[in-house]
N, C-alpha and C positions, 0 to 999 in steps of 0.2 A: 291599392287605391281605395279612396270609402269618402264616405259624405263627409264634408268637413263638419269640425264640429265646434263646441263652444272652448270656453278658455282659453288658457297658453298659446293652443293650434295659430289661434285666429290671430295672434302676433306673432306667429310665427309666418303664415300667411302675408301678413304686411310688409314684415322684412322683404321676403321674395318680392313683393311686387315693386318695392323700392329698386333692389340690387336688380331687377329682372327691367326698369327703367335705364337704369344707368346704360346701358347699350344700347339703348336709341338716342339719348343723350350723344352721349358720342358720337354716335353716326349720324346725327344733323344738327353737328357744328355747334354746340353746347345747349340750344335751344331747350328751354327749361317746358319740355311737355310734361303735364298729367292728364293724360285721359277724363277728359268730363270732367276735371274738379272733382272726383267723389271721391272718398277712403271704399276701400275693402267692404269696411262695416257694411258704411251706408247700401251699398252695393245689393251686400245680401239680404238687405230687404223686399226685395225687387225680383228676386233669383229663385226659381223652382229649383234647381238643383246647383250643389258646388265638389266639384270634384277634387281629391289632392292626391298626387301624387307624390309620393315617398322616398326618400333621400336613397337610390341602392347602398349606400356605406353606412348610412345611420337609420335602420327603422324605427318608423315613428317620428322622423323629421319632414317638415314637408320640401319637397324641392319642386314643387310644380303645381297649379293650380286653375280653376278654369271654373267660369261662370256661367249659367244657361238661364235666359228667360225666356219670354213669348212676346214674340213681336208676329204679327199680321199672321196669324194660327199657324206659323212654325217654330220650332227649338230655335233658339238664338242666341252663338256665344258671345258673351256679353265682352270676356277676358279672358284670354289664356293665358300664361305669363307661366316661364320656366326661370329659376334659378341661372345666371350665368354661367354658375360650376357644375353644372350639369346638361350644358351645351351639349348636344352632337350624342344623345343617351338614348334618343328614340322619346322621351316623355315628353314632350310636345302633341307628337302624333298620337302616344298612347292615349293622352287626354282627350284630345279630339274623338279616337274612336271609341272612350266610352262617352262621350257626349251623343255621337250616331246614334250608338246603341241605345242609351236610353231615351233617344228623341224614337227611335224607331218603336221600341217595346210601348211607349207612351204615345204612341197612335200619333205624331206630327208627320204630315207629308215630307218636310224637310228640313236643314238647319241654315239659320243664315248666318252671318257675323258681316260687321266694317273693317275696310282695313286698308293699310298701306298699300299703293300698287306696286311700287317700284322700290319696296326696301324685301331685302332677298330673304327674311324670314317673315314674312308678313307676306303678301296677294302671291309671288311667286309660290313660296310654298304650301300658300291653302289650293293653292290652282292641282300642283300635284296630290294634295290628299282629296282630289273631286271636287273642288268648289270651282267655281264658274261666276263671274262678273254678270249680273243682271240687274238691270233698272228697278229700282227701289219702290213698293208699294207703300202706302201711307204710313205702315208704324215706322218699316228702314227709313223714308222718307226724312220721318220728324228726327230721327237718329242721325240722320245726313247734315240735317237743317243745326240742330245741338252741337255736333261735329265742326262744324264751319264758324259758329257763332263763340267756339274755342279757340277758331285760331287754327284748328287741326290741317287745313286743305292749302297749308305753306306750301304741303308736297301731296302729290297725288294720290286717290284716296277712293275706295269705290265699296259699293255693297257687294257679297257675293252669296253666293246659293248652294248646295248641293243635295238632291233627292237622297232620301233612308228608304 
């Protein structure tokens, strides 16, 4: 895994995030979500760090990806998004905990992210990598308030936390 970088990568990033939508698609009943309206691109304008994780069969391919900015002076993932076809690999969490990692080495008390509560790769599973439901300070807040004003909170939906 490494910083993501410029060129090719960066479409190939987009794919994933596309292919990496299509199952939640599907799990709520065709509902045409994209997160925020924003591409990738735009994304990483906004993003202290972007991590990619690497196809195990193809290196140098991305299979996983994951956004960090700063909201309310902690790390906060913005995106994680895993390839489909590399479901059930561990890269989800791998990403996550070099996310910690560099929130930790980078002096943040802690990371937060939004998310589904009740879709089982989304709040269930950040709950077991540490994160924990907490009431939203004014940057999550405005993230809350953006989130709603998308349309996102058809299904339940909370901020979470976890200390580095």
């Amino acid at each position: 895994m490494g910083q993501a970088g410029a060129g090719n990568r960066g479409g190939h990033v987009e794919a994933k995030a596309r292919r990496s939508g299509q199952i939640f698609r599907e799990s709520h009943r065709g509902h045409q979500h994209r997160p925020c309206q924003r591409s990738v691109q735009k994304r990483r304008r906004h993003t202290h760090r972007s991590v990619v994780a690497e196809a195990p069969d193809l290196p140098g391919v991305p299979a996983g990806y994951l956004l960090v900015a700063e909201v309310d002076g902690a790390a906060h993932l913005e995106q994680v998004s895993v390839d489909p076809a590399y479901t059930g690999q561990q890269l989800g969490r791998l990403l996550v905990e070099q996310a910690v990692a560099w929130a930790r080495d980078h002096d943040y008390p802690a990371i937060t992210l939004t998310t589904f509560t009740d879709v089982a790769w989304n709040g269930p599973w950040y709950t077991r990598l540490g994160f924990s439901a907490v009431e939203p300070l004014t940057g999550l807040r405005a993230i809350r308030d953006h989130e709603k004003a998308h349309g996102l909170d058809r299904w339940p939906r909370a901020a979470m936390r976890r200390e580095v």
